[in-house]
N, CA, C and O atoms as a GROMACS GRO file, in nm:
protein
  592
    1UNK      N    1  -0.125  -1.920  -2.093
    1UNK     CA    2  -0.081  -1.805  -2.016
    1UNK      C    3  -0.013  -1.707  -2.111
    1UNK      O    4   0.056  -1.741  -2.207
    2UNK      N    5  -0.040  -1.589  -2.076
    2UNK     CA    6   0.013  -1.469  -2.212
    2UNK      C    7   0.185  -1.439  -2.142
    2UNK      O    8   0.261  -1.503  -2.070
    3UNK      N    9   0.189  -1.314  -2.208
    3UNK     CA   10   0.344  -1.258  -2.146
    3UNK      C   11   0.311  -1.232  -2.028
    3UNK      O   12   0.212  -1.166  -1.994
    4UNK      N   13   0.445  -1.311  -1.912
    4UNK     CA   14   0.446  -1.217  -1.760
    4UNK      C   15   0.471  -1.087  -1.736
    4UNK      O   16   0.451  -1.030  -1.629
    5UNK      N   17   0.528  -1.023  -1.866
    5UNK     CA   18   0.574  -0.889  -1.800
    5UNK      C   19   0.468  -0.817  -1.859
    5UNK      O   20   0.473  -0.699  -1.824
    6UNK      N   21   0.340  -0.854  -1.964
    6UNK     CA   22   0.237  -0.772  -1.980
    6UNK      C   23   0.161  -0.807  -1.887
    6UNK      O   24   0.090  -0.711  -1.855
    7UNK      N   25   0.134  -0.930  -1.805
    7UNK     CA   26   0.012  -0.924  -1.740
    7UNK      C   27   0.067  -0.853  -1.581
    7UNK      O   28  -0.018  -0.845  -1.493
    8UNK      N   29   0.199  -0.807  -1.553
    8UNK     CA   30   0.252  -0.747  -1.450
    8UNK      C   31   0.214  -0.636  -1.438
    8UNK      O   32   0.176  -0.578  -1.336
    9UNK      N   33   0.230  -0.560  -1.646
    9UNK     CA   34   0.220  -0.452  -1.633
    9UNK      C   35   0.028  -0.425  -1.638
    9UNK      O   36  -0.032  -0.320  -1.615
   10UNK      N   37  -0.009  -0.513  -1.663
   10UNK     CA   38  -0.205  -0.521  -1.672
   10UNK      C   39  -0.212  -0.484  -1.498
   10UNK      O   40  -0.254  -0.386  -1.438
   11UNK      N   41  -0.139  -0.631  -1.447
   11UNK     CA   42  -0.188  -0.610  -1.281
   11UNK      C   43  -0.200  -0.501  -1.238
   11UNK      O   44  -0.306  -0.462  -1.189
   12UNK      N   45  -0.044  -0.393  -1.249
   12UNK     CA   46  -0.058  -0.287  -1.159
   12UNK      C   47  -0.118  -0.155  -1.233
   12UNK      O   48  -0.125  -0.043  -1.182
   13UNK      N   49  -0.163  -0.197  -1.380
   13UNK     CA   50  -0.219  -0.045  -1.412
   13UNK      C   51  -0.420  -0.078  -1.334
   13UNK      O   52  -0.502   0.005  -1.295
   14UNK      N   53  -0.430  -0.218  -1.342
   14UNK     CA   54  -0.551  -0.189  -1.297
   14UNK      C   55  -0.574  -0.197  -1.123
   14UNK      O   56  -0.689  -0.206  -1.080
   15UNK      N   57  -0.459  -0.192  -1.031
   15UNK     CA   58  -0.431  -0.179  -0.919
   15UNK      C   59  -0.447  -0.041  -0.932
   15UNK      O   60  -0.554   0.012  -0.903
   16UNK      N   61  -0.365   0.013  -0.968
   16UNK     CA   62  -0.343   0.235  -1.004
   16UNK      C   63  -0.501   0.238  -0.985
   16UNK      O   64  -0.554   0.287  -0.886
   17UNK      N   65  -0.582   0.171  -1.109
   17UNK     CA   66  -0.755   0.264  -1.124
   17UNK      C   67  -0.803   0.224  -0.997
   17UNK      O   68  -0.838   0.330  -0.945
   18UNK      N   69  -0.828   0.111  -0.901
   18UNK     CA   70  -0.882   0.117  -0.828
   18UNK      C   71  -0.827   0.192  -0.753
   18UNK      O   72  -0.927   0.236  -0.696
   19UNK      N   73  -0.721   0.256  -0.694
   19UNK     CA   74  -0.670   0.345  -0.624
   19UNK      C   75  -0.723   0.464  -0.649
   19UNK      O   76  -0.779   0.522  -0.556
   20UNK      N   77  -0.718   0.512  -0.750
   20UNK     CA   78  -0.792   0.599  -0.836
   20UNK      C   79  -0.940   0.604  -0.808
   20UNK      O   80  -0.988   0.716  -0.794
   21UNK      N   81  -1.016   0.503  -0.798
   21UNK     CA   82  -1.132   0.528  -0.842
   21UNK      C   83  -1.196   0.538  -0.667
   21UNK      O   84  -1.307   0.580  -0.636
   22UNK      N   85  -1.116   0.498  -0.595
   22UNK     CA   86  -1.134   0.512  -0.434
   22UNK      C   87  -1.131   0.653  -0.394
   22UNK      O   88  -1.204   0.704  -0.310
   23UNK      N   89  -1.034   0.713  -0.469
   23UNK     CA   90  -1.001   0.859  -0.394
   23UNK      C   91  -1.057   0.950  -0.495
   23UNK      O   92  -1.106   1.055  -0.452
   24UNK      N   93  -1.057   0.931  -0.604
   24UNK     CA   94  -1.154   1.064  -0.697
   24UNK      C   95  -1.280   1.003  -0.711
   24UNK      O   96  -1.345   1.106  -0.724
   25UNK      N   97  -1.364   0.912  -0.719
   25UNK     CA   98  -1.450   0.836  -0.737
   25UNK      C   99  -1.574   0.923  -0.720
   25UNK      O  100  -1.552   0.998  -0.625
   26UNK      N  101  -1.703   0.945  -0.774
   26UNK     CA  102  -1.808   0.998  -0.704
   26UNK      C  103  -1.879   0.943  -0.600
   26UNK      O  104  -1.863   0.822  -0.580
   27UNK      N  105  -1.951   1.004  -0.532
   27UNK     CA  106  -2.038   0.945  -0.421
   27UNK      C  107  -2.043   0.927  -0.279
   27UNK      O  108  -1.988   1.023  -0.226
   28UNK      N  109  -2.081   0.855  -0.206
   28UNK     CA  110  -2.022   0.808  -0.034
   28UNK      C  111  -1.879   0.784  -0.068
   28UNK      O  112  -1.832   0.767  -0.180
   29UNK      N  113  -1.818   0.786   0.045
   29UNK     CA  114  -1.723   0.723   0.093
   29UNK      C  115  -1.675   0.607   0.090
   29UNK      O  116  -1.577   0.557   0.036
   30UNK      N  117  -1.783   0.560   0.173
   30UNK     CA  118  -1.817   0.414   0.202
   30UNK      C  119  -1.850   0.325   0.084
   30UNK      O  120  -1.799   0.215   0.058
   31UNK      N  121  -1.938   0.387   0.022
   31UNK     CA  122  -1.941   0.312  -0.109
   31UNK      C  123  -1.842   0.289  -0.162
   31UNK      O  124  -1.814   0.170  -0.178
   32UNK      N  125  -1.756   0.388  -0.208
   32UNK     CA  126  -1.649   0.394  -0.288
   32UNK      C  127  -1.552   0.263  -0.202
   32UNK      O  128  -1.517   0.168  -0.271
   33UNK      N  129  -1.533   0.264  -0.130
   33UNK     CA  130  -1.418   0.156  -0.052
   33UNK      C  131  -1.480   0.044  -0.081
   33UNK      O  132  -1.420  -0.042  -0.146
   34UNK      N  133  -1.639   0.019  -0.031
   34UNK     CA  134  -1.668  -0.106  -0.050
   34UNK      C  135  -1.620  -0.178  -0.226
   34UNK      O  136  -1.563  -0.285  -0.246
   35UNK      N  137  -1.670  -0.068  -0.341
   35UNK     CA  138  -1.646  -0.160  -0.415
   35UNK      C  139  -1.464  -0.154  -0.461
   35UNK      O  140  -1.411  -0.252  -0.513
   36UNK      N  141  -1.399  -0.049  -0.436
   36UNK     CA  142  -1.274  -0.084  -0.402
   36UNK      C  143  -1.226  -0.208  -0.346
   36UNK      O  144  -1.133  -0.269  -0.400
   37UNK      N  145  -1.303  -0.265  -0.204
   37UNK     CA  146  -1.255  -0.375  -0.171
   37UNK      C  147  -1.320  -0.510  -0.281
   37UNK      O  148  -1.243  -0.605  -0.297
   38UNK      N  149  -1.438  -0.516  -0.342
   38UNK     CA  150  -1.494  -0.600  -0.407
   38UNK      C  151  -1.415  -0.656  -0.527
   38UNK      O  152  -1.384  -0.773  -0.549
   39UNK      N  153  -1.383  -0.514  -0.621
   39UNK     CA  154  -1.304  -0.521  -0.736
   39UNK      C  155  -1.156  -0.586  -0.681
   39UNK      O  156  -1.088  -0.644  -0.766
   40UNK      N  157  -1.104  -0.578  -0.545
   40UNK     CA  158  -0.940  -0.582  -0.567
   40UNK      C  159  -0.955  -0.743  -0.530
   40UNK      O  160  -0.875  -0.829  -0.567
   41UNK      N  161  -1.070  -0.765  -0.453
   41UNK     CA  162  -1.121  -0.937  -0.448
   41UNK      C  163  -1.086  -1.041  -0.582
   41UNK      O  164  -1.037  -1.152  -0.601
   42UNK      N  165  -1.140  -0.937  -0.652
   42UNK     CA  166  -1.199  -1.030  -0.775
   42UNK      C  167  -1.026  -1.030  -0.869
   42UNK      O  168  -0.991  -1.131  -0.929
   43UNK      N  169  -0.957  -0.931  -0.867
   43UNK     CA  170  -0.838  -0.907  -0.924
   43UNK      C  171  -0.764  -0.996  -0.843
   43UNK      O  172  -0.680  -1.059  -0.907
   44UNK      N  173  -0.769  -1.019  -0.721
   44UNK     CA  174  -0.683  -1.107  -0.631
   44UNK      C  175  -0.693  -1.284  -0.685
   44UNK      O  176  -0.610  -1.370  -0.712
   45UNK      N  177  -0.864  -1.276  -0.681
   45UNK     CA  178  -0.904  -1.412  -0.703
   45UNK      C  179  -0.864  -1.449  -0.859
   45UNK      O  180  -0.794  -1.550  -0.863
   46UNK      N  181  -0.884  -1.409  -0.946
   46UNK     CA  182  -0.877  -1.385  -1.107
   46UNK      C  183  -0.710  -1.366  -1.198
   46UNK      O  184  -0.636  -1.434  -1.268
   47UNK      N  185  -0.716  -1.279  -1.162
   47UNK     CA  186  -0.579  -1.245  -1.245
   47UNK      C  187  -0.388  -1.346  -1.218
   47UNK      O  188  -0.317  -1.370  -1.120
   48UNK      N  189  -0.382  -1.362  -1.307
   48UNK     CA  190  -0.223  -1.432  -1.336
   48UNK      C  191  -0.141  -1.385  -1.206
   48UNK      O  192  -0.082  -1.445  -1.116
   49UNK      N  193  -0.163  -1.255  -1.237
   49UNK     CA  194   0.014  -1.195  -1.200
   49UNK      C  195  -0.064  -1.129  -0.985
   49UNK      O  196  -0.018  -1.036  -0.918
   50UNK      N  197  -0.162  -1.209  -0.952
   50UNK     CA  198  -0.257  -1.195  -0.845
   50UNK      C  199  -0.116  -1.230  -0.720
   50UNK      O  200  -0.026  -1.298  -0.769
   51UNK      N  201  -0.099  -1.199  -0.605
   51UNK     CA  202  -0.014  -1.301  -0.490
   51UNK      C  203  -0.052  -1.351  -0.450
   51UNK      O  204   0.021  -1.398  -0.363
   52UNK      N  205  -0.217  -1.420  -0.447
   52UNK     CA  206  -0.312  -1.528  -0.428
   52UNK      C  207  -0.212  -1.682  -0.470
   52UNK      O  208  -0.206  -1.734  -0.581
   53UNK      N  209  -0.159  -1.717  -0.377
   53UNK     CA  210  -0.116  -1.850  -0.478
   53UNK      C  211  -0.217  -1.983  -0.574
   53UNK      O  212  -0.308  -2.058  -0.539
   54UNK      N  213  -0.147  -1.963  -0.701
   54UNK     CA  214  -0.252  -2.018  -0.816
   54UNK      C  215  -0.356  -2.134  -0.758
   54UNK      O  216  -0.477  -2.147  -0.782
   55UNK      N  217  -0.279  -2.206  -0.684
   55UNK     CA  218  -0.391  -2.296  -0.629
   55UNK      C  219  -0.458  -2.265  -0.509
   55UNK      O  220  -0.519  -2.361  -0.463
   56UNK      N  221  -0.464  -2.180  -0.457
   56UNK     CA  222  -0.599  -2.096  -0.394
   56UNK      C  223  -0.699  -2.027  -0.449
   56UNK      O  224  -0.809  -2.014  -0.396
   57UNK      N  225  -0.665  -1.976  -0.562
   57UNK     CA  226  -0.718  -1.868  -0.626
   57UNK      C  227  -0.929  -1.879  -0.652
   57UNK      O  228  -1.023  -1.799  -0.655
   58UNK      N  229  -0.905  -2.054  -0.668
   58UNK     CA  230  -1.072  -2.074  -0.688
   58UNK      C  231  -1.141  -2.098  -0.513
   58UNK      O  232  -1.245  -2.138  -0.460
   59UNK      N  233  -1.072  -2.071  -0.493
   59UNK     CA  234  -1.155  -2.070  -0.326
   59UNK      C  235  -1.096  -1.957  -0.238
   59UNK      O  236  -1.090  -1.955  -0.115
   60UNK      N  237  -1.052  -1.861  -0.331
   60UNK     CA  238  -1.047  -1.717  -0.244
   60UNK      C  239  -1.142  -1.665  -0.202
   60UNK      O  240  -1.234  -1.667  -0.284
   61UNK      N  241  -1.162  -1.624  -0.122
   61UNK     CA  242  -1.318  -1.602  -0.060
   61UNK      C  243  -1.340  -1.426  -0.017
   61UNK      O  244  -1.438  -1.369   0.030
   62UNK      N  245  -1.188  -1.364  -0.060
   62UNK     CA  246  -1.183  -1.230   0.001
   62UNK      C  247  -1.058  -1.155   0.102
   62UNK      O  248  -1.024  -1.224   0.198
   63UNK      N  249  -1.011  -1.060   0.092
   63UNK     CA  250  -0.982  -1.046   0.183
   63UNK      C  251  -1.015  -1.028   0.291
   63UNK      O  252  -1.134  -0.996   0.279
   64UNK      N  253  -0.983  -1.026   0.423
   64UNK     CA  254  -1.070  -0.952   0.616
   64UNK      C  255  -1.000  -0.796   0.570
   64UNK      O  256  -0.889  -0.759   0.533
   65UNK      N  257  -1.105  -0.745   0.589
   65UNK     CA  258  -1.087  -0.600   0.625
   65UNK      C  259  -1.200  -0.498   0.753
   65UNK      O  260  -1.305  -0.543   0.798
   66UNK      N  261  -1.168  -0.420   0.773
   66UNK     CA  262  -1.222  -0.338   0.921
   66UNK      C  263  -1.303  -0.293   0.862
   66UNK      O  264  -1.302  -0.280   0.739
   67UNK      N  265  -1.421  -0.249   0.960
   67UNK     CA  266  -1.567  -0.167   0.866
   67UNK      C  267  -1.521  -0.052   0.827
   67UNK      O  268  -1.410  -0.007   0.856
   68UNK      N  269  -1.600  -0.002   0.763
   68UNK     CA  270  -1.528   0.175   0.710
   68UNK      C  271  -1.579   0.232   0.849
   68UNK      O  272  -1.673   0.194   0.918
   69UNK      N  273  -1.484   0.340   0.873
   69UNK     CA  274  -1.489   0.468   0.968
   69UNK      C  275  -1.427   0.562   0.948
   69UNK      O  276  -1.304   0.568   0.951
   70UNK      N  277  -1.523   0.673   0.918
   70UNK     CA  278  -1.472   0.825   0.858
   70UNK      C  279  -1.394   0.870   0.975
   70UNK      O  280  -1.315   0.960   0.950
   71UNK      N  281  -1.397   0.838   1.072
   71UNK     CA  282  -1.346   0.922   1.163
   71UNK      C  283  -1.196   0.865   1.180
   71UNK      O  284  -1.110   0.915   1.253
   72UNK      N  285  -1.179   0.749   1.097
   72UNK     CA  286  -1.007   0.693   1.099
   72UNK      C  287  -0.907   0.762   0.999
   72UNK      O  288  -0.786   0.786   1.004
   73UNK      N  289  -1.020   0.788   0.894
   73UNK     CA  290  -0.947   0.872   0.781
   73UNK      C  291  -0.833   0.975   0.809
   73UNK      O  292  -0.857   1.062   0.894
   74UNK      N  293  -0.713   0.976   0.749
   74UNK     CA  294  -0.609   1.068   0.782
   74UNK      C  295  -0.565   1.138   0.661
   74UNK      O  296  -0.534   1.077   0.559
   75UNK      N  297  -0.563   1.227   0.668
   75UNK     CA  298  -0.477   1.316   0.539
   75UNK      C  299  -0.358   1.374   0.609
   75UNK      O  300  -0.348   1.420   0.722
   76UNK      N  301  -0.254   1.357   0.490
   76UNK     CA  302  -0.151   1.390   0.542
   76UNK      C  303  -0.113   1.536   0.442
   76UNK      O  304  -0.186   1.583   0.355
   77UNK      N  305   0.043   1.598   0.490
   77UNK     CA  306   0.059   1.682   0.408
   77UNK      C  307   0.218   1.635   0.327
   77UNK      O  308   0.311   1.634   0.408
   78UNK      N  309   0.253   1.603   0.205
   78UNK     CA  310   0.374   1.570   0.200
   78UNK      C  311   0.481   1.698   0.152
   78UNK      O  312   0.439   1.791   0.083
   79UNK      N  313   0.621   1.690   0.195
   79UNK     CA  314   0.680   1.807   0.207
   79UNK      C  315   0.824   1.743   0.151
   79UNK      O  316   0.875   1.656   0.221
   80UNK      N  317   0.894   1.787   0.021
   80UNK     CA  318   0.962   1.730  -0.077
   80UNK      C  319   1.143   1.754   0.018
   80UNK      O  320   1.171   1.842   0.099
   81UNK      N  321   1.213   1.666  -0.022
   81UNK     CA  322   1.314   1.687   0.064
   81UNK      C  323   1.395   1.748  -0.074
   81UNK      O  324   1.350   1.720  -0.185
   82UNK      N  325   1.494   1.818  -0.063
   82UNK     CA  326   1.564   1.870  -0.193
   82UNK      C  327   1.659   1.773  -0.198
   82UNK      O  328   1.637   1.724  -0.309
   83UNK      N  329   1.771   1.698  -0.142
   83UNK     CA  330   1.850   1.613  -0.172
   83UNK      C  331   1.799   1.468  -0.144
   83UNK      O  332   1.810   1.410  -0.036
   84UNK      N  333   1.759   1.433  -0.224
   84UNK     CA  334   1.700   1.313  -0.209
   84UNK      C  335   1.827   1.189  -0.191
   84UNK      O  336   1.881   1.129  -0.284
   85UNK      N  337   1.850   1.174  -0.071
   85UNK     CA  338   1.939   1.108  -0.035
   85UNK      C  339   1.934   0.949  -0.025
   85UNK      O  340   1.819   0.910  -0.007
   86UNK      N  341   2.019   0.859  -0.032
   86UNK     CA  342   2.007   0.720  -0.017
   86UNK      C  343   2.024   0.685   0.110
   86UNK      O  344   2.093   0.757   0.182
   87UNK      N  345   1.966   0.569   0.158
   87UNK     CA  346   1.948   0.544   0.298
   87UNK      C  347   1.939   0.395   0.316
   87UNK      O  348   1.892   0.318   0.232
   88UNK      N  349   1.985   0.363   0.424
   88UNK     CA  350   1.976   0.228   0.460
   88UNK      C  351   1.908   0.160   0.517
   88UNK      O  352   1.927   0.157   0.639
   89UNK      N  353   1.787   0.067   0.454
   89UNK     CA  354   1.647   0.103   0.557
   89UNK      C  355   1.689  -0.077   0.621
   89UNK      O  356   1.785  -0.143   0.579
   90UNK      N  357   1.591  -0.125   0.729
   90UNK     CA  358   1.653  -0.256   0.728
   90UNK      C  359   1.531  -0.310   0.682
   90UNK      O  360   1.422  -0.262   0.715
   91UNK      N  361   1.547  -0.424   0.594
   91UNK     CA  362   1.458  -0.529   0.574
   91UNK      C  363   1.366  -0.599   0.648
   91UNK      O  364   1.339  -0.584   0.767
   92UNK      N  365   1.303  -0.703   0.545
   92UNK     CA  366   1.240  -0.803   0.649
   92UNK      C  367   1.329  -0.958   0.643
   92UNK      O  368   1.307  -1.062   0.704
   93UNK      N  369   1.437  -0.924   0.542
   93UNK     CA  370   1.515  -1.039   0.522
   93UNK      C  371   1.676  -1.023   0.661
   93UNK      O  372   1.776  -1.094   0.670
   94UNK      N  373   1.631  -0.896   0.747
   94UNK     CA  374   1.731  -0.905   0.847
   94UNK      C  375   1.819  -0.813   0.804
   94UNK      O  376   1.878  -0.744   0.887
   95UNK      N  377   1.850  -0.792   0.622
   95UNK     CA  378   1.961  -0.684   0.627
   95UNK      C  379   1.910  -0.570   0.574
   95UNK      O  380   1.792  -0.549   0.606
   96UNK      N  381   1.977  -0.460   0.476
   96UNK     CA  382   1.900  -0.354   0.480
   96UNK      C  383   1.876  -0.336   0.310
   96UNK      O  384   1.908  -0.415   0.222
   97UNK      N  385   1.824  -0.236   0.300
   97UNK     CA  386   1.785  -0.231   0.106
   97UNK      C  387   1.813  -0.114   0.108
   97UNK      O  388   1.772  -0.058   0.209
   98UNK      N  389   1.884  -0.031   0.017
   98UNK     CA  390   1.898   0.106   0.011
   98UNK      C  391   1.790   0.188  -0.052
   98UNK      O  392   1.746   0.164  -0.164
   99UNK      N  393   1.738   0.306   0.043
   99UNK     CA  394   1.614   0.344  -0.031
   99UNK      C  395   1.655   0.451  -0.055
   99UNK      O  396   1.774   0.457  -0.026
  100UNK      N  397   1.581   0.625  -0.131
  100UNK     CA  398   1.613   0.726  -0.179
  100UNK      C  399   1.502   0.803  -0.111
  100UNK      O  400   1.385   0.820  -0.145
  101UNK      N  401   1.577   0.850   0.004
  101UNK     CA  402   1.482   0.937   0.127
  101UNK      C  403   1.412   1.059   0.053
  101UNK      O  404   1.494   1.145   0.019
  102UNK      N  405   1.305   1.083   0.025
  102UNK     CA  406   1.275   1.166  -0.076
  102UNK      C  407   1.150   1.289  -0.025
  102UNK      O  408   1.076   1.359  -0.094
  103UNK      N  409   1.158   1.284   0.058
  103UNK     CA  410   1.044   1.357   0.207
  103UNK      C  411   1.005   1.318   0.310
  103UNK      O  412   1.068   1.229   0.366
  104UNK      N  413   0.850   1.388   0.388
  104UNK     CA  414   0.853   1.351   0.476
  104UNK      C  415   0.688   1.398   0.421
  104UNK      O  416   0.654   1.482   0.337
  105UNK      N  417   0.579   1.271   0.540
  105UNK     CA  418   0.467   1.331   0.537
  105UNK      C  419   0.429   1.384   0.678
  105UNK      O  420   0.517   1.374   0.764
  106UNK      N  421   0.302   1.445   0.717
  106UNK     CA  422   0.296   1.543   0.806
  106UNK      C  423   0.126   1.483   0.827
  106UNK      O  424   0.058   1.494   0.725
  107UNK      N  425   0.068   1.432   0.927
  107UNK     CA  426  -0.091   1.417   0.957
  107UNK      C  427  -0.091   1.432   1.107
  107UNK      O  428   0.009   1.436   1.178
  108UNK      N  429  -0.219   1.440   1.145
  108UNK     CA  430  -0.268   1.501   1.276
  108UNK      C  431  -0.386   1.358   1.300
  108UNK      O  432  -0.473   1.316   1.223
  109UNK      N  433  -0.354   1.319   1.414
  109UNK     CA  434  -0.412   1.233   1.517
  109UNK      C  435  -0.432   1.287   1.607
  109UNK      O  436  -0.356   1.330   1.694
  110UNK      N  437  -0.591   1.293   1.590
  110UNK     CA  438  -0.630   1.369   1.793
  110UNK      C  439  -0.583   1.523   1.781
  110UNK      O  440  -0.609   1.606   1.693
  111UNK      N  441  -0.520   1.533   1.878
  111UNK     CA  442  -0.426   1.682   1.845
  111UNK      C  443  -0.296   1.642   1.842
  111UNK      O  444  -0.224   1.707   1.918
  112UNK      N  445  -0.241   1.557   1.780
  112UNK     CA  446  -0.058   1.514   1.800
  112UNK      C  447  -0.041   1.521   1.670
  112UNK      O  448  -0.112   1.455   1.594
  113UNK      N  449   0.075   1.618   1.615
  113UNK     CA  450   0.073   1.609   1.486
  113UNK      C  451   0.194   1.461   1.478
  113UNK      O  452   0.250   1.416   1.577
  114UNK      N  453   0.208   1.416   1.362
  114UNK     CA  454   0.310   1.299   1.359
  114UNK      C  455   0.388   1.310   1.218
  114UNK      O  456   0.341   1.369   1.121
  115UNK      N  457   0.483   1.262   1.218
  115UNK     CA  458   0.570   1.264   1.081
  115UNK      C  459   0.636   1.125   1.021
  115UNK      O  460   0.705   1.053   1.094
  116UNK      N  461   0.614   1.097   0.900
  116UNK     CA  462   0.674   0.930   0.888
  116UNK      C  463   0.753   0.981   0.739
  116UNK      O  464   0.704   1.048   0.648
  117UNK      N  465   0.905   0.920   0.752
  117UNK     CA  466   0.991   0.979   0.630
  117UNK      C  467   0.890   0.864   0.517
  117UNK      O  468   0.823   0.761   0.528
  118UNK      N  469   0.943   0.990   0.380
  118UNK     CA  470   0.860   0.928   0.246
  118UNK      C  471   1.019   0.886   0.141
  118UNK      O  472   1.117   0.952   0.108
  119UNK      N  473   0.976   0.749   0.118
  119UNK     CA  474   1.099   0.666   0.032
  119UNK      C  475   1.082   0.623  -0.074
  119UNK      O  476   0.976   0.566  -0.098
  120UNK      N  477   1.183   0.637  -0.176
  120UNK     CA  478   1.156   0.589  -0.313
  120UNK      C  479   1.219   0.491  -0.353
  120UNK      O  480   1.340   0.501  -0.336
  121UNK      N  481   1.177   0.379  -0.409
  121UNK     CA  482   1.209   0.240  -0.421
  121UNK      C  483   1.273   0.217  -0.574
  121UNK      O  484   1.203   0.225  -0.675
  122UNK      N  485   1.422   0.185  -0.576
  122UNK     CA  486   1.479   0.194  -0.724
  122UNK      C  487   1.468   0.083  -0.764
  122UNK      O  488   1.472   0.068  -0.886
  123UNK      N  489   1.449  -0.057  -0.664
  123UNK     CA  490   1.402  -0.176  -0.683
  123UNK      C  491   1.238  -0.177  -0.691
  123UNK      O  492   1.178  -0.077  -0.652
  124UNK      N  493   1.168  -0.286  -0.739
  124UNK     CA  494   1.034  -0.340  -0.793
  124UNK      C  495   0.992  -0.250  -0.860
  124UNK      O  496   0.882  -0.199  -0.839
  125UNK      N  497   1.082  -0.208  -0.967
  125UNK     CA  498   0.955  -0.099  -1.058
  125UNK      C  499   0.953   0.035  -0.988
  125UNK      O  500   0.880   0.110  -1.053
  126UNK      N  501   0.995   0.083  -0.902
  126UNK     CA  502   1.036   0.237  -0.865
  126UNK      C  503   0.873   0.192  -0.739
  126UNK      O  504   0.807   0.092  -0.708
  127UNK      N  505   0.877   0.295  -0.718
  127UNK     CA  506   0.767   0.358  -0.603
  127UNK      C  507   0.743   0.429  -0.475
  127UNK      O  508   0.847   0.484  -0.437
  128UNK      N  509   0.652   0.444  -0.403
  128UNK     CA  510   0.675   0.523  -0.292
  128UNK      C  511   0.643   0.441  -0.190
  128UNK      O  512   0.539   0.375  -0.185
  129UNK      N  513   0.748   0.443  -0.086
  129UNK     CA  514   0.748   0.309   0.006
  129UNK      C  515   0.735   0.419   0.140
  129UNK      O  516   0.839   0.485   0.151
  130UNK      N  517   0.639   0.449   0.235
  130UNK     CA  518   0.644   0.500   0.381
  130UNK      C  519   0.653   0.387   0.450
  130UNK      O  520   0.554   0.315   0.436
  131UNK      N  521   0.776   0.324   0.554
  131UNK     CA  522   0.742   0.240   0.625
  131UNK      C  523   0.709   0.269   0.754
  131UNK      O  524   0.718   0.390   0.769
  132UNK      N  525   0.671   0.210   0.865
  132UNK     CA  526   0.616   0.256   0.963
  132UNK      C  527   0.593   0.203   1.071
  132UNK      O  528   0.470   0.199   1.067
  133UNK      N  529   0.637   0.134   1.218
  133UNK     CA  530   0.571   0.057   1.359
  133UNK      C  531   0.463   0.109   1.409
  133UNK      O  532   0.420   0.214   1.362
  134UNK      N  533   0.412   0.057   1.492
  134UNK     CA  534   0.300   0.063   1.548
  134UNK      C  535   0.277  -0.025   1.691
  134UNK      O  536   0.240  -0.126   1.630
  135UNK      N  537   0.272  -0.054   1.788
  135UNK     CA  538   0.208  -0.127   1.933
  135UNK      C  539   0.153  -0.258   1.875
  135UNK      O  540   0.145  -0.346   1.961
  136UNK      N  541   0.115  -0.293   1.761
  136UNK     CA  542   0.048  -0.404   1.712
  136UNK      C  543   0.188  -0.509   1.649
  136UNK      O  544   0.196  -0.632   1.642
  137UNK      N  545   0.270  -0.420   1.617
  137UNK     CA  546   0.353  -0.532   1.557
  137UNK      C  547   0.487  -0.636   1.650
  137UNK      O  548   0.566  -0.611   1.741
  138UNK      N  549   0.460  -0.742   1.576
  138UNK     CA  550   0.516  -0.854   1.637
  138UNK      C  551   0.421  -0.902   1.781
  138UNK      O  552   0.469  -0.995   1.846
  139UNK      N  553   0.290  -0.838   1.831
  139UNK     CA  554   0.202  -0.924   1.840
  139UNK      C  555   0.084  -0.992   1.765
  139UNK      O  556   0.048  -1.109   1.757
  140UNK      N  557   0.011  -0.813   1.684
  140UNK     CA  558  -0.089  -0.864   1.624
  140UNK      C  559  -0.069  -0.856   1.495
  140UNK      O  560  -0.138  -0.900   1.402
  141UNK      N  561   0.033  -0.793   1.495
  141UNK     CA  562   0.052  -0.761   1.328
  141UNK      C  563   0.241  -0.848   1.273
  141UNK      O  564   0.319  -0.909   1.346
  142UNK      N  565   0.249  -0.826   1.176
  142UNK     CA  566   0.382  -0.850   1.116
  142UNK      C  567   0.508  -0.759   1.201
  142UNK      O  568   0.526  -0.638   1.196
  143UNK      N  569   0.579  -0.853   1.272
  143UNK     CA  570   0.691  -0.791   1.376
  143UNK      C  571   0.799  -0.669   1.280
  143UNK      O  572   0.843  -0.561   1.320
  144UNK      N  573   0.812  -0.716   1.181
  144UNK     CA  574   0.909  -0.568   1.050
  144UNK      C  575   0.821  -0.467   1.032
  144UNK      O  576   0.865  -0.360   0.990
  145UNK      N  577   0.667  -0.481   1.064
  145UNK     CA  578   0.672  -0.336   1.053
  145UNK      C  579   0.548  -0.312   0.928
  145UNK      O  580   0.535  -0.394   0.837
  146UNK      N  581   0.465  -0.194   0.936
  146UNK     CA  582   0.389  -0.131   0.839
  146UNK      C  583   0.455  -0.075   0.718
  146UNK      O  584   0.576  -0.052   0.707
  147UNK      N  585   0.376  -0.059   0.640
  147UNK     CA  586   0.387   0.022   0.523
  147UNK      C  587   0.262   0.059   0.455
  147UNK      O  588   0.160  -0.010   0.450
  148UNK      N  589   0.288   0.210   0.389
  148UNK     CA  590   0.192   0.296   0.267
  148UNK      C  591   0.294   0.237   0.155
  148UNK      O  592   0.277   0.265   0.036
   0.00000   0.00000   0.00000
């Protein structure tokens, strides 16, 4: 096994390209996701620093994911907050993590426009955390809740 903190930093630069290669990518749509989902398979099944636990990893079979539908697609608009303030979001461990409220995004469902605050994470390596509920959670989904 090599260094953990290079193959951490391997994991998520080749997490970034497929992200990358989904949204600038040439071609269908559809294409593009499918092998998005194929490649992040094989990175799931394969790689060290994977959350596949090691002894699953040779009988990962994939993730379940929904068929593609263009018509689910959402673009949002994001809109920068000037004081990027700290905030107390609550966990899934019951208490809260302080995040750095840093905007807001803006997308249209149907005709309802909707807004979900945008957060920056000073824990795991920095990032952009939108969290989010939905009617599905804590039946069909995870009861704490979505996230971008």
């Amino acid at each position: 096994m090599g260094d953990p903190y290079l193959e951490l930093a391997d994991y998520w630069r080749r997490v970034a390209s497929l992200y990358r290669g989904v949204r600038e990518g040439e071609g269908d749509a559809a294409i593009r996701l499918a092998r998005f989902r194929r490649e992040k398979d094989i990175l799931f099944g394969e790689h060290p620093q994977s959350p596949v636990p090691v002894g699953s990893r040779a009988t990962f079979g994939g993730l379940a994911n929904w068929p593609y539908q263009a018509e689910l697609r959402v673009v949002g608009l994001f809109t920068p907050q000037r004081d990027a303030s700290a905030e107390a979001v609550p966990s899934s461990g019951g208490g809260t993590m302080e995040l750095r409220h840093i905007g807001q995004v803006a997308f249209d469902i149907g005709d309802e426009i909707h807004r979900l605050g945008v957060y920056w994470f000073d824990d795991y390596a920095g990032g952009i955390f939108i969290p989010f509920r939905d009617a599905t959670n804590g039946s069909e989904t995870y009861g704490g809740g979505r996230y971008l």
